[in-house]
Structure formats: C-alpha cells, structure tokens
mmJSON file of the N, C-alpha and C atoms, coordinates in Angstrom:
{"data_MODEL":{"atom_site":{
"group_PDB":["ATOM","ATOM","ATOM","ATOM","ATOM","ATOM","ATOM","ATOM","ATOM","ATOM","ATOM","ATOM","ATOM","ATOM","ATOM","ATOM","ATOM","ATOM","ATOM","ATOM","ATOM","ATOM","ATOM","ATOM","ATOM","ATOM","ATOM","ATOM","ATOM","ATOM","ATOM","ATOM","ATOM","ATOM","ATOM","ATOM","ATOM","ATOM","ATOM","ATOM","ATOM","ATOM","ATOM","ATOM","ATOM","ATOM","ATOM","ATOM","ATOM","ATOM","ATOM","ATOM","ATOM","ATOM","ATOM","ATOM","ATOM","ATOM","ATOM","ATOM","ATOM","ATOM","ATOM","ATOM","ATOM","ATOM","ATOM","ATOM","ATOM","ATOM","ATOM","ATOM","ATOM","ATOM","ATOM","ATOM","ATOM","ATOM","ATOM","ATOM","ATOM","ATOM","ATOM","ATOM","ATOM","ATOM","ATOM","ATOM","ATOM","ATOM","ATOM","ATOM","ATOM","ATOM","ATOM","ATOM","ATOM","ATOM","ATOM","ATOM","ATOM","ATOM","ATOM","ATOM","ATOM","ATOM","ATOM","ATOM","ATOM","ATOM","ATOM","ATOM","ATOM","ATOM","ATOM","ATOM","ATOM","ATOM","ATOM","ATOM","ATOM","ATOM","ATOM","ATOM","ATOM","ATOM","ATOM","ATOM","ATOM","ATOM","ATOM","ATOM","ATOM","ATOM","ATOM","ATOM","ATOM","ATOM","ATOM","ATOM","ATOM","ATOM","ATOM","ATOM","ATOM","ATOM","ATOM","ATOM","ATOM","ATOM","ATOM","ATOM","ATOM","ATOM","ATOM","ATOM","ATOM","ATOM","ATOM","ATOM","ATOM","ATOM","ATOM","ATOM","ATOM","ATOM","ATOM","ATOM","ATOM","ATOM","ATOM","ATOM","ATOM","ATOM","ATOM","ATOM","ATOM","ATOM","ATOM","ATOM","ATOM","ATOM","ATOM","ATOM","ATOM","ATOM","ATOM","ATOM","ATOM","ATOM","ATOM","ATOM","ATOM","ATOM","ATOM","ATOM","ATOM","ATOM","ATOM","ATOM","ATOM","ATOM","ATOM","ATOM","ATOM","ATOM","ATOM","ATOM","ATOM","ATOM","ATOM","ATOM","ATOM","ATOM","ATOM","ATOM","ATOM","ATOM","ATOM","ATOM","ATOM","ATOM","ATOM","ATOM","ATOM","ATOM","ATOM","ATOM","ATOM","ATOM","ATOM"],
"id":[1,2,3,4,5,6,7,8,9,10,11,12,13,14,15,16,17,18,19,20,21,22,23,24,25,26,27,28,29,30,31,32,33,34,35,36,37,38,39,40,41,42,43,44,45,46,47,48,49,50,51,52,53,54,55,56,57,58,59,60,61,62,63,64,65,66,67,68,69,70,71,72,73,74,75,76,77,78,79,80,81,82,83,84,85,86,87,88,89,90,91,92,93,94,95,96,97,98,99,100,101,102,103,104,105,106,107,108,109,110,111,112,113,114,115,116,117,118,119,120,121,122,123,124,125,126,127,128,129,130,131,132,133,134,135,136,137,138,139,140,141,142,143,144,145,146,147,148,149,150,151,152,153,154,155,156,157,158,159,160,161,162,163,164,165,166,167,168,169,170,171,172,173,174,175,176,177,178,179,180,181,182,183,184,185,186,187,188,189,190,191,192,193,194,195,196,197,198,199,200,201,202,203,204,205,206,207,208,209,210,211,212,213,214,215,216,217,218,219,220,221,222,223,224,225,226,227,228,229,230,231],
"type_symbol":["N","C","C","N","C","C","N","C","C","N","C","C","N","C","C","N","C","C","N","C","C","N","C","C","N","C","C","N","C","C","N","C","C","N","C","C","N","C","C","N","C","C","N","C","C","N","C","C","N","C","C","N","C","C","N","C","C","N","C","C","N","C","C","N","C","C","N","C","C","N","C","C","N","C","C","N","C","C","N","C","C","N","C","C","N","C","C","N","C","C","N","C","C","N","C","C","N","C","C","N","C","C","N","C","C","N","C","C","N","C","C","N","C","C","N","C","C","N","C","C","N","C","C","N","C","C","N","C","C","N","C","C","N","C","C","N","C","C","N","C","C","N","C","C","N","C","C","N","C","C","N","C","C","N","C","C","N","C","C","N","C","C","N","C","C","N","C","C","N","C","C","N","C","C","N","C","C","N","C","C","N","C","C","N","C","C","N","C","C","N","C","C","N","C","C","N","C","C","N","C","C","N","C","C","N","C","C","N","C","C","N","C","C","N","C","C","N","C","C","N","C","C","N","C","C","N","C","C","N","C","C"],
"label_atom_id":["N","CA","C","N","CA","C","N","CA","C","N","CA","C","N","CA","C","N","CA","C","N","CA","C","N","CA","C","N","CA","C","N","CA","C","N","CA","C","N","CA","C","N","CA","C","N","CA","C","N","CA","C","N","CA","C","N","CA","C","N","CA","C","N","CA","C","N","CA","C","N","CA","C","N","CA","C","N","CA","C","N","CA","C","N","CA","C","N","CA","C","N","CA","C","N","CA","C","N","CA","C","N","CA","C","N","CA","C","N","CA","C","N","CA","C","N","CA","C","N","CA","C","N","CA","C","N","CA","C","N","CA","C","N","CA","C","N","CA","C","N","CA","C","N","CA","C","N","CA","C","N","CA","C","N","CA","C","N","CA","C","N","CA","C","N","CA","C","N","CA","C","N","CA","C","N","CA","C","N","CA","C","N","CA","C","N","CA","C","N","CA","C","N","CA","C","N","CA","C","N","CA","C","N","CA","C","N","CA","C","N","CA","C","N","CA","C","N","CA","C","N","CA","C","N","CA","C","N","CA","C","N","CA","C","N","CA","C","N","CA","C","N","CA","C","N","CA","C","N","CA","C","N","CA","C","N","CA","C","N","CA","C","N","CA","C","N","CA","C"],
"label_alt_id":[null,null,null,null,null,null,null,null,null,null,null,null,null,null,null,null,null,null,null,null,null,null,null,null,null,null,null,null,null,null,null,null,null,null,null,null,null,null,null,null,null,null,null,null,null,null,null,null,null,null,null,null,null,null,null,null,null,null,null,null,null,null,null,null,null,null,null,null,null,null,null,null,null,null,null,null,null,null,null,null,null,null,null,null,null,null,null,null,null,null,null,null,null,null,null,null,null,null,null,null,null,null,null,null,null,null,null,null,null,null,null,null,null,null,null,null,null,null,null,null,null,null,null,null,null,null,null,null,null,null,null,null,null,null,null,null,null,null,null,null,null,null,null,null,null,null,null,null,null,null,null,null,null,null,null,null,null,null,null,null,null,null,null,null,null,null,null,null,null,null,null,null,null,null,null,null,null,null,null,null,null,null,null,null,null,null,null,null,null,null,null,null,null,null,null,null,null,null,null,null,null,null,null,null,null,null,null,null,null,null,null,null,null,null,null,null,null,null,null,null,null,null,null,null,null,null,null,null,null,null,null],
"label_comp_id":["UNK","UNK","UNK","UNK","UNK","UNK","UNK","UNK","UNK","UNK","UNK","UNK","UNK","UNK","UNK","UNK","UNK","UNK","UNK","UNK","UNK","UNK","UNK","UNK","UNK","UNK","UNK","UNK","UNK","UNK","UNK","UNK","UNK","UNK","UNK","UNK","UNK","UNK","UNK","UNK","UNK","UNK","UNK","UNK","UNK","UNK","UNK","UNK","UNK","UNK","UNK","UNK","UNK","UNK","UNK","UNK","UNK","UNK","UNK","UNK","UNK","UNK","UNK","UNK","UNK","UNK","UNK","UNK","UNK","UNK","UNK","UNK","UNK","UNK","UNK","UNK","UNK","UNK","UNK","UNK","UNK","UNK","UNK","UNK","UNK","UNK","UNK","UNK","UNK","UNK","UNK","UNK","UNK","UNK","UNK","UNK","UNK","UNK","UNK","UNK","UNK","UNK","UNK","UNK","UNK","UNK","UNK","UNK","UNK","UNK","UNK","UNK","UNK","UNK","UNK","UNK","UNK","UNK","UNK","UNK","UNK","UNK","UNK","UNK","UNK","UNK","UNK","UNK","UNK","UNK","UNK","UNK","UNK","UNK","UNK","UNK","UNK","UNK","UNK","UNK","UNK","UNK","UNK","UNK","UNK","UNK","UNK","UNK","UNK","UNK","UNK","UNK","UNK","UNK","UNK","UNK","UNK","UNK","UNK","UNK","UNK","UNK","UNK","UNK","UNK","UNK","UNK","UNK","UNK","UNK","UNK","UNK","UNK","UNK","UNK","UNK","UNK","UNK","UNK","UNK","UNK","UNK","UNK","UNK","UNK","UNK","UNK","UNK","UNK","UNK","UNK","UNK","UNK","UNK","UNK","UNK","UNK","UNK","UNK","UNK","UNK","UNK","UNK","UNK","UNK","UNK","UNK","UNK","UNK","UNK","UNK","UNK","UNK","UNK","UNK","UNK","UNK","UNK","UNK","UNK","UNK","UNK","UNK","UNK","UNK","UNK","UNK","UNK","UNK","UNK","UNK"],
"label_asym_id":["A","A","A","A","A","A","A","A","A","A","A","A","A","A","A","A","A","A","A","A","A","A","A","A","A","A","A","A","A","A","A","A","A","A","A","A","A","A","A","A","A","A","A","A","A","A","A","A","A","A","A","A","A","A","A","A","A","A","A","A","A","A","A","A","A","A","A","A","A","A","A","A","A","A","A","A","A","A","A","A","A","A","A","A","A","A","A","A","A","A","A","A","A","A","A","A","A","A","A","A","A","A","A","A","A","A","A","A","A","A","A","A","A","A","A","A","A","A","A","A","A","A","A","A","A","A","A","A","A","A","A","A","A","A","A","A","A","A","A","A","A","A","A","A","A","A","A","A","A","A","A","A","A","A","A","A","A","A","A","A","A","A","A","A","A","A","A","A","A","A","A","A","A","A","A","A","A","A","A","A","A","A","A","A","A","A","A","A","A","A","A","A","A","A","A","A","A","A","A","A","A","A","A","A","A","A","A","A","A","A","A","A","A","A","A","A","A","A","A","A","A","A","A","A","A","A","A","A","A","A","A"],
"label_entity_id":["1","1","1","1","1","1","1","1","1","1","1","1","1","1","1","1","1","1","1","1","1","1","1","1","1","1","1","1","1","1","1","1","1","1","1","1","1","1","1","1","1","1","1","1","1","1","1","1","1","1","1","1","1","1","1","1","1","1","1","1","1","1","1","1","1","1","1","1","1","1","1","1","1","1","1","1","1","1","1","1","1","1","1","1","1","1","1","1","1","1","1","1","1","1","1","1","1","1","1","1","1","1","1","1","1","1","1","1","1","1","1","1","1","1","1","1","1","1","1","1","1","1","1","1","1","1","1","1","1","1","1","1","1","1","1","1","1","1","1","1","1","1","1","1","1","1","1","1","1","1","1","1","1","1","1","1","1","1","1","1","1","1","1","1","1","1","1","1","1","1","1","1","1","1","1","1","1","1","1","1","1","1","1","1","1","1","1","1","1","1","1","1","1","1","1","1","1","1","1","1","1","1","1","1","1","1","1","1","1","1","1","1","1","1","1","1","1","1","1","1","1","1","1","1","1","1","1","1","1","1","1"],
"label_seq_id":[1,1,1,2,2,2,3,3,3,4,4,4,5,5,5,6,6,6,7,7,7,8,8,8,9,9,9,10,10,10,11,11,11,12,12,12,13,13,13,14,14,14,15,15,15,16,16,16,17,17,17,18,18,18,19,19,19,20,20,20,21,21,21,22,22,22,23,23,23,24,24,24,25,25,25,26,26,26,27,27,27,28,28,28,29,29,29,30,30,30,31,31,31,32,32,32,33,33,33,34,34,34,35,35,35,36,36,36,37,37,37,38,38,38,39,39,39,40,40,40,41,41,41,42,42,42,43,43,43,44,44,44,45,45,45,46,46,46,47,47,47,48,48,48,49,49,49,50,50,50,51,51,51,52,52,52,53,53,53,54,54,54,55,55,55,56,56,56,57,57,57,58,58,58,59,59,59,60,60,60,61,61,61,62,62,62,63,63,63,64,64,64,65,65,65,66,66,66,67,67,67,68,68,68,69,69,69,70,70,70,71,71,71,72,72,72,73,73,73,74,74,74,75,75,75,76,76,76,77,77,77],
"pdbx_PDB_ins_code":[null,null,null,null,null,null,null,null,null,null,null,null,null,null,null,null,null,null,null,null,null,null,null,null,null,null,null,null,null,null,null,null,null,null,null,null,null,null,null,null,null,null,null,null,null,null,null,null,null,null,null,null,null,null,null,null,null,null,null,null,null,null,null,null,null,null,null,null,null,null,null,null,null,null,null,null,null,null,null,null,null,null,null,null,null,null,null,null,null,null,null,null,null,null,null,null,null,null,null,null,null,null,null,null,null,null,null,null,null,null,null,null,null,null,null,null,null,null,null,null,null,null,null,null,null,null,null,null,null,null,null,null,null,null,null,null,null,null,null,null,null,null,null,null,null,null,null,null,null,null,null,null,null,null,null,null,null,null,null,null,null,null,null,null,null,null,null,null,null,null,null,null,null,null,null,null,null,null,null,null,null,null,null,null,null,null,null,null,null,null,null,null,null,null,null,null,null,null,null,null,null,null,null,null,null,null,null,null,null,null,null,null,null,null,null,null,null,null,null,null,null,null,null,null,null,null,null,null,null,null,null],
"Cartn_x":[-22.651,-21.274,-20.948,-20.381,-19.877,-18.598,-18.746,-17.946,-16.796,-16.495,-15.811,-14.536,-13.415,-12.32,-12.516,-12.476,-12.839,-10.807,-11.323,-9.744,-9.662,-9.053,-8.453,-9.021,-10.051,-10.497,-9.592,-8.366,-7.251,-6.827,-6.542,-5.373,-6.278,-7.352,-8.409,-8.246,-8.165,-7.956,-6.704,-5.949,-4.179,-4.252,-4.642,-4.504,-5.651,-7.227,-7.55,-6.767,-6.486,-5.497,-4.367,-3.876,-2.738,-3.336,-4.589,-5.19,-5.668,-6.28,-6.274,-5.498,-3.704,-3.056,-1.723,-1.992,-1.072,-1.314,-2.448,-2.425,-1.949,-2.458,-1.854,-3.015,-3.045,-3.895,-4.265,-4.861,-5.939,-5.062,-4.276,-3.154,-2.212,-1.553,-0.755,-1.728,-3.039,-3.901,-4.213,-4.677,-4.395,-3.532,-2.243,-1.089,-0.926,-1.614,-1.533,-2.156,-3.521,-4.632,-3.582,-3.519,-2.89,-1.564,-0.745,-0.276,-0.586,-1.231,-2.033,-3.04,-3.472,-4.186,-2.795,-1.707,-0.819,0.267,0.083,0.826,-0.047,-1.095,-1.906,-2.616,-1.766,-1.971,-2.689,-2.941,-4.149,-3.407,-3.239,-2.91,-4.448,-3.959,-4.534,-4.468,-5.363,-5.158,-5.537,-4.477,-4.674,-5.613,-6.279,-7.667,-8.863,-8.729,-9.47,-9.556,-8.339,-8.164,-8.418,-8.17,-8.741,-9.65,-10.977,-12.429,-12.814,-11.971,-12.059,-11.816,-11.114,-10.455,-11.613,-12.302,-13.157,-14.26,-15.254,-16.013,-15.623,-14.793,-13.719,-14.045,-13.403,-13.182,-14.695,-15.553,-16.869,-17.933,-17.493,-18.184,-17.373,-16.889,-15.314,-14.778,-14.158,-13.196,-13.818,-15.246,-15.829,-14.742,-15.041,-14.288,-15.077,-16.812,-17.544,-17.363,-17.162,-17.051,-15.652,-14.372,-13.049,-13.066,-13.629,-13.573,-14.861,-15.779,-16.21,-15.913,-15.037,-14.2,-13.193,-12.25,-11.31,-11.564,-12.905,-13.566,-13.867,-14.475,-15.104,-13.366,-12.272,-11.094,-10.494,-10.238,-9.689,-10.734,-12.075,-12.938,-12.604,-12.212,-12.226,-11.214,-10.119,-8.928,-8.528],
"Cartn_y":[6.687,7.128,7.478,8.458,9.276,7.577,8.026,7.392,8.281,9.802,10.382,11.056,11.207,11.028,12.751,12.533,13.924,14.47,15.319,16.147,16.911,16.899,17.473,19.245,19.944,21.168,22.475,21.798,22.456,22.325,21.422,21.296,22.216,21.925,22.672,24.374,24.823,26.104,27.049,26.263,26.422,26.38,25.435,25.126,26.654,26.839,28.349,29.148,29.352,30.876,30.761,29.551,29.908,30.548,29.303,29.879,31.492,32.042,33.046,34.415,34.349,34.821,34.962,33.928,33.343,34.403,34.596,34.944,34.299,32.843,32.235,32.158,31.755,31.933,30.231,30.0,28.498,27.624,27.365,26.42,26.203,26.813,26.704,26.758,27.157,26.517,25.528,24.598,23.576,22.501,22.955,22.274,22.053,23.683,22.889,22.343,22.405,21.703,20.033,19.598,18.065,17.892,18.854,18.611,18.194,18.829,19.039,17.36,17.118,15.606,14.406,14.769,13.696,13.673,14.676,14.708,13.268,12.991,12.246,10.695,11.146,9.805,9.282,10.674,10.673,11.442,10.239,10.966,11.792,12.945,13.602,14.011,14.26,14.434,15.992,16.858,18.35,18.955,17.859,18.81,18.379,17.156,17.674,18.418,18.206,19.601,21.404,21.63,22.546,23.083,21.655,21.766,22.176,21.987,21.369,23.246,23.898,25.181,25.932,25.986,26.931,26.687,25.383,25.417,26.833,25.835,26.897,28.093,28.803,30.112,30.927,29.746,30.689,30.743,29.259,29.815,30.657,31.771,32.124,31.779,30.477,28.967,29.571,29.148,28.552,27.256,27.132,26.123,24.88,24.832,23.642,23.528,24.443,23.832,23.716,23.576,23.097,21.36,21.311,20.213,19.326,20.054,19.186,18.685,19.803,19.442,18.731,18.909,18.156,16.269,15.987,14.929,13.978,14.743,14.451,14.504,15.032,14.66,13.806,13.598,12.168,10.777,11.248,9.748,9.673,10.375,10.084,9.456,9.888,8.734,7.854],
"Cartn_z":[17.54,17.453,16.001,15.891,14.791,13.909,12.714,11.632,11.654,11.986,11.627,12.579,11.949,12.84,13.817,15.018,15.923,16.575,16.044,16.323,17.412,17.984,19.758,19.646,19.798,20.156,20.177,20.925,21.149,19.888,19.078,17.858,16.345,16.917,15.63,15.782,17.407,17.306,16.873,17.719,17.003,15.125,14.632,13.26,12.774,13.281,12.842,13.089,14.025,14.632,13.714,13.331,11.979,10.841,10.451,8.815,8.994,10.546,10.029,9.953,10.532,10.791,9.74,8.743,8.153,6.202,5.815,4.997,3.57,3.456,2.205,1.632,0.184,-0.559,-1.115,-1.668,-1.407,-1.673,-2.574,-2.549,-1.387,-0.668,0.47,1.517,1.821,2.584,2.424,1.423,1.44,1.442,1.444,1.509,3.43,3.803,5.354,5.992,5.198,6.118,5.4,4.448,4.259,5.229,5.601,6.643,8.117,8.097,9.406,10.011,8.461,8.994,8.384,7.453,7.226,8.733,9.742,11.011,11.937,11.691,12.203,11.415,10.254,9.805,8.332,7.83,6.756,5.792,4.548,3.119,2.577,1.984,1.522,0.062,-1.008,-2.225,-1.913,-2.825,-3.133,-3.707,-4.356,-5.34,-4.148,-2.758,-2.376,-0.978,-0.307,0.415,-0.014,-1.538,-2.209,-1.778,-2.085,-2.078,-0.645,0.37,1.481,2.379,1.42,1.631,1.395,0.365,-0.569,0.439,1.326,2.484,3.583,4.048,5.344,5.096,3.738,3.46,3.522,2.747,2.578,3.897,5.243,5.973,7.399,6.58,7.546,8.351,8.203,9.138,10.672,10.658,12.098,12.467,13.602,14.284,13.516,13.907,13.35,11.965,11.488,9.778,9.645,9.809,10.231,10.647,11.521,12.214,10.931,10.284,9.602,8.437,7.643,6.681,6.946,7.955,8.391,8.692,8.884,9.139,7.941,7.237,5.528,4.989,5.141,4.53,5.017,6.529,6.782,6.643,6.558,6.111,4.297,3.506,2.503,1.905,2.841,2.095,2.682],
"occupancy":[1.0,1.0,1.0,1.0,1.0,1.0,1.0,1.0,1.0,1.0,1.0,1.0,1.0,1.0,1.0,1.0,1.0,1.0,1.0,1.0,1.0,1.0,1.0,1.0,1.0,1.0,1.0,1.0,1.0,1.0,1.0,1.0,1.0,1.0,1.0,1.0,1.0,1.0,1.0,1.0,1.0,1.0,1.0,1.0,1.0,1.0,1.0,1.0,1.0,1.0,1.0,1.0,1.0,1.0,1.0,1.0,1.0,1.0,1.0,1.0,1.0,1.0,1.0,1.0,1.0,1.0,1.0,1.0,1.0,1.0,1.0,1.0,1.0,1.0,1.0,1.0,1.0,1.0,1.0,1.0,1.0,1.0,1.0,1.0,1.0,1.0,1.0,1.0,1.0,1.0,1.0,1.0,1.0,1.0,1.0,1.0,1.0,1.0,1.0,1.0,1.0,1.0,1.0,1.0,1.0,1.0,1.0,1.0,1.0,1.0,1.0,1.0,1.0,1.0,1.0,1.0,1.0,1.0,1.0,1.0,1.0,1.0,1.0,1.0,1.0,1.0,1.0,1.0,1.0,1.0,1.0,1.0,1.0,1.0,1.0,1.0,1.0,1.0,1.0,1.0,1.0,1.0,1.0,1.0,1.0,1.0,1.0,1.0,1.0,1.0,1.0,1.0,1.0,1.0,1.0,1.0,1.0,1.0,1.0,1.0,1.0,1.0,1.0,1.0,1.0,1.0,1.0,1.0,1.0,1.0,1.0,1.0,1.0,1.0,1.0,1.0,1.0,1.0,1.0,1.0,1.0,1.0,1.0,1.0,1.0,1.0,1.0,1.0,1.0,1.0,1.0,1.0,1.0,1.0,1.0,1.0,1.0,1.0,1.0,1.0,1.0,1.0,1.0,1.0,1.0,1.0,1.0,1.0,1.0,1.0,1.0,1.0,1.0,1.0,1.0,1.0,1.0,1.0,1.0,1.0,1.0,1.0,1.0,1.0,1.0,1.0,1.0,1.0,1.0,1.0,1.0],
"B_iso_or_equiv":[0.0,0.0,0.0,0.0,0.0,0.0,0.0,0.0,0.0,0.0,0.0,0.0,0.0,0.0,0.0,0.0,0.0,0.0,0.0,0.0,0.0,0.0,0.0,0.0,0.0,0.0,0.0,0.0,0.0,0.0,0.0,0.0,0.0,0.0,0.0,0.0,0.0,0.0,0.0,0.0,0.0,0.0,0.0,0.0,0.0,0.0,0.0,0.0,0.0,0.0,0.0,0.0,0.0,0.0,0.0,0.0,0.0,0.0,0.0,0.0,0.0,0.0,0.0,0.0,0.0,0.0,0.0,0.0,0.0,0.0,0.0,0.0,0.0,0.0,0.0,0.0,0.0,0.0,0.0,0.0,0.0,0.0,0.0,0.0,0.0,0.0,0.0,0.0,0.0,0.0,0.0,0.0,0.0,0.0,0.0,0.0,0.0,0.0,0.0,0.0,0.0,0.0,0.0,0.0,0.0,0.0,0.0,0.0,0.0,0.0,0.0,0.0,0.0,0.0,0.0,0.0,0.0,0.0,0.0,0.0,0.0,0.0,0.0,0.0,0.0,0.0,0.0,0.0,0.0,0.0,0.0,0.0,0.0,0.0,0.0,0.0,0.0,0.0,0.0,0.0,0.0,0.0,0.0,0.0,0.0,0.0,0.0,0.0,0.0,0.0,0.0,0.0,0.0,0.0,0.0,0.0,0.0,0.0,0.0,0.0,0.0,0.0,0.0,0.0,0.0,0.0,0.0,0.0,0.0,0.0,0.0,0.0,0.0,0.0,0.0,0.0,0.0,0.0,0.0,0.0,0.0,0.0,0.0,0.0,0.0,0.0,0.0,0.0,0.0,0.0,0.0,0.0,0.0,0.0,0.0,0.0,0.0,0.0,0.0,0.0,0.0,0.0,0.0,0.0,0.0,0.0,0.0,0.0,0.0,0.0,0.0,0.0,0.0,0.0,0.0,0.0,0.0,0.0,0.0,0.0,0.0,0.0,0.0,0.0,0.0,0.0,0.0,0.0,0.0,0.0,0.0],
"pdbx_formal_charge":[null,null,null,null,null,null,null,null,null,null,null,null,null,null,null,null,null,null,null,null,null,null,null,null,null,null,null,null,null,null,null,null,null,null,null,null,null,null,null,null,null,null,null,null,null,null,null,null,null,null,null,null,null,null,null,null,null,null,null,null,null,null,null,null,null,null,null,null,null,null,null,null,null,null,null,null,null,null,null,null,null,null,null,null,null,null,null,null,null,null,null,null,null,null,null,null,null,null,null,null,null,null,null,null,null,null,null,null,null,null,null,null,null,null,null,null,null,null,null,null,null,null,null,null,null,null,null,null,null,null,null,null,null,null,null,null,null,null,null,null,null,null,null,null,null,null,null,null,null,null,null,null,null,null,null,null,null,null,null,null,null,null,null,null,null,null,null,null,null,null,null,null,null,null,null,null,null,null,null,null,null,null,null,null,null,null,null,null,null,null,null,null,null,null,null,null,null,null,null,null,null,null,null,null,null,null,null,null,null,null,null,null,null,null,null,null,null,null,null,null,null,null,null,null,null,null,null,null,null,null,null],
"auth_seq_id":[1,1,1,2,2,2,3,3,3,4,4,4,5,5,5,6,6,6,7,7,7,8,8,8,9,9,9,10,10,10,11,11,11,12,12,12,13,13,13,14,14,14,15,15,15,16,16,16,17,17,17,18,18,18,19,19,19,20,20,20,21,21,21,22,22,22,23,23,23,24,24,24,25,25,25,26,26,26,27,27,27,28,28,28,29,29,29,30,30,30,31,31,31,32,32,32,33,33,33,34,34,34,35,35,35,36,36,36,37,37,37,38,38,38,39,39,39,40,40,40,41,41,41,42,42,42,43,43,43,44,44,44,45,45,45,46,46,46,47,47,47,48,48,48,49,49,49,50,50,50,51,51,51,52,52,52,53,53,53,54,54,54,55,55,55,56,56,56,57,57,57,58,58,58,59,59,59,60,60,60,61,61,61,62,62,62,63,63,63,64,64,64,65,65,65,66,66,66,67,67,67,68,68,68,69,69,69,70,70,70,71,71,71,72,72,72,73,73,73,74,74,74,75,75,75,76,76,76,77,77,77],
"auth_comp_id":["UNK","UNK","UNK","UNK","UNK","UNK","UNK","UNK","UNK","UNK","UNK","UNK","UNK","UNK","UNK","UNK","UNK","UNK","UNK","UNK","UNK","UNK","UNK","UNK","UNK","UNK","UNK","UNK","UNK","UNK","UNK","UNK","UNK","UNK","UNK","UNK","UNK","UNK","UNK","UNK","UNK","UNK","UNK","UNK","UNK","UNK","UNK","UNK","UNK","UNK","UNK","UNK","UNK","UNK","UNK","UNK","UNK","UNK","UNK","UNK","UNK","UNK","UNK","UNK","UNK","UNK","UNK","UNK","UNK","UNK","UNK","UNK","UNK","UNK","UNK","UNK","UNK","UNK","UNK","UNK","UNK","UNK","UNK","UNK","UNK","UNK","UNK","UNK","UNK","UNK","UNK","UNK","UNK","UNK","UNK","UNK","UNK","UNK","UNK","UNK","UNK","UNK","UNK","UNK","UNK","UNK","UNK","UNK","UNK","UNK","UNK","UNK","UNK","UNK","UNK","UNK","UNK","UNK","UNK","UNK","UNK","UNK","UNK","UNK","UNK","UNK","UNK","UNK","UNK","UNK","UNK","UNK","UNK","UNK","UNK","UNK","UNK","UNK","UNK","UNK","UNK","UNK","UNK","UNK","UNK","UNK","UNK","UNK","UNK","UNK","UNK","UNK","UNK","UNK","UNK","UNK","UNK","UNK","UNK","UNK","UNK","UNK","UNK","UNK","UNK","UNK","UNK","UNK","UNK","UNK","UNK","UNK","UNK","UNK","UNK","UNK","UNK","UNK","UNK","UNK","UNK","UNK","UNK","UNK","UNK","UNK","UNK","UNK","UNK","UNK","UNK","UNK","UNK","UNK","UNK","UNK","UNK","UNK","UNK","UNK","UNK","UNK","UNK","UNK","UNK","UNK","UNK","UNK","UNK","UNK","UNK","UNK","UNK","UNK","UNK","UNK","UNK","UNK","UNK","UNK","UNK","UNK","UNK","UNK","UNK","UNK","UNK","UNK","UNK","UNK","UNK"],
"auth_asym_id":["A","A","A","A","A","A","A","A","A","A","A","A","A","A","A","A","A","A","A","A","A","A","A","A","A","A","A","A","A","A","A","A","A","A","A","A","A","A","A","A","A","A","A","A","A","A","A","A","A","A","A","A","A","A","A","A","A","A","A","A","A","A","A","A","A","A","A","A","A","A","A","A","A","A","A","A","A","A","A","A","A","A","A","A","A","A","A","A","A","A","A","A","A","A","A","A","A","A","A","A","A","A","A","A","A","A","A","A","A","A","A","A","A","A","A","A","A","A","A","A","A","A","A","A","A","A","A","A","A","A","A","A","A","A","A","A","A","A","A","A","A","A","A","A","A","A","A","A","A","A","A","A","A","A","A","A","A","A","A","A","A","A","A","A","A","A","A","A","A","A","A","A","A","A","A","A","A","A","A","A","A","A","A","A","A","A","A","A","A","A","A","A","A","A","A","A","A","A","A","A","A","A","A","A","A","A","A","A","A","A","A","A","A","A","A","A","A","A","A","A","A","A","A","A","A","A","A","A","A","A","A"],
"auth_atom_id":["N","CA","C","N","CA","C","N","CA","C","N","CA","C","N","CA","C","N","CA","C","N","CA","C","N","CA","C","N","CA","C","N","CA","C","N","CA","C","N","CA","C","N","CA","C","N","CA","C","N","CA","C","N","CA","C","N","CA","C","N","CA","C","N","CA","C","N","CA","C","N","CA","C","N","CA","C","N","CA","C","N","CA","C","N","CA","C","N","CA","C","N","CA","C","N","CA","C","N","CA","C","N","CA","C","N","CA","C","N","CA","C","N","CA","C","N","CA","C","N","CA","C","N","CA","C","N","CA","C","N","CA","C","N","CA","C","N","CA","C","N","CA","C","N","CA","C","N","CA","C","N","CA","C","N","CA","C","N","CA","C","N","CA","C","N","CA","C","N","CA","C","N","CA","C","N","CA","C","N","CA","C","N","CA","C","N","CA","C","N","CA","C","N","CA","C","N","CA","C","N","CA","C","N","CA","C","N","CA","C","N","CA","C","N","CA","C","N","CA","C","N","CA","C","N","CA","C","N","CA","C","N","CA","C","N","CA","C","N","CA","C","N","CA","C","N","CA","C","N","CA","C","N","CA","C","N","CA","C","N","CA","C","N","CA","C","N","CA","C"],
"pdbx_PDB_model_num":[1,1,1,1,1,1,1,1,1,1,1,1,1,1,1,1,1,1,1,1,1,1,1,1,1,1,1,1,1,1,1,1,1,1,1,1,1,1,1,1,1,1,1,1,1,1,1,1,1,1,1,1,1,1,1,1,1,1,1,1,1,1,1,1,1,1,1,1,1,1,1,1,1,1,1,1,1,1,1,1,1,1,1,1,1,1,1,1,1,1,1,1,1,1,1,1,1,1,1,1,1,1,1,1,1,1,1,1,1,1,1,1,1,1,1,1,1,1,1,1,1,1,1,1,1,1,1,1,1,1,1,1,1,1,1,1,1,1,1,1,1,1,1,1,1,1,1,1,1,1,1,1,1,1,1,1,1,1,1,1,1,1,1,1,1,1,1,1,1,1,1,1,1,1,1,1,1,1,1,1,1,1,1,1,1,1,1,1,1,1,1,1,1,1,1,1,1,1,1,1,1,1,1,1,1,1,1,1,1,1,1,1,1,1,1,1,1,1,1,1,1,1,1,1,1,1,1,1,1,1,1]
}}}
C-alpha cells in the first residue's frame, strides 16, 4: 500500500481541465494547485507547489504526473 495521499480521478480531472483552460502563469498555478490540496486538508508552501508546477508543465499536466505531484505535495507537509 502506497504512503501517498490518492485523490478522487474525478477531482484530478476537473482540477486539469481548469489548469488547462485557465491560462495563468506559474505563480497563480500554484496558488491553485495549494488550494486545491488546502480544500482537503494540506498546508502547502509556495516555493514548493512552484516546483510542483514546473513538473506538471514540462510533462504537459498528464493526469499521472498531477496526481504524482499532487501526492509528493500533500506527503511533504
């Protein structure tokens, strides 16, 4: 069994279909991905949702690399 927190399939696609509809640039993407896991319970620090953005972006926010960054950010804080 996974260490890492698994997010509803449905809530991961809704949250892509925003990032990629939405057009913000890495700071306010990361302001929503920390929304997005502080709706569920997980403080987030901005420099590393950042880091967390610059993944996403470079492997063009697949669902699996979403859900794996999203994982590695709620295990980290």
């Amino acid at each position: 069994m996974s260490a890492f927190e698994k997010f509803p399939a449905n809530d991961l696609a809704l949250l892509r279909t925003e990032l990629l509809r939405s057009g913000l640039d890495c700071f306010q993407t990361a302001e929503l991905l920390a929304g997005f896991l502080a709706q569920r319970g997980y403080g987030v620090s901005t420099d590393e949702a950042r880091a967390a953005v610059t993944h996403i972006e470079a492997a063009g926010c697949t669902l699996p690399c979403l859900q794996e960054q999203l994982e590695k950010l709620a295990v980290v804080m």
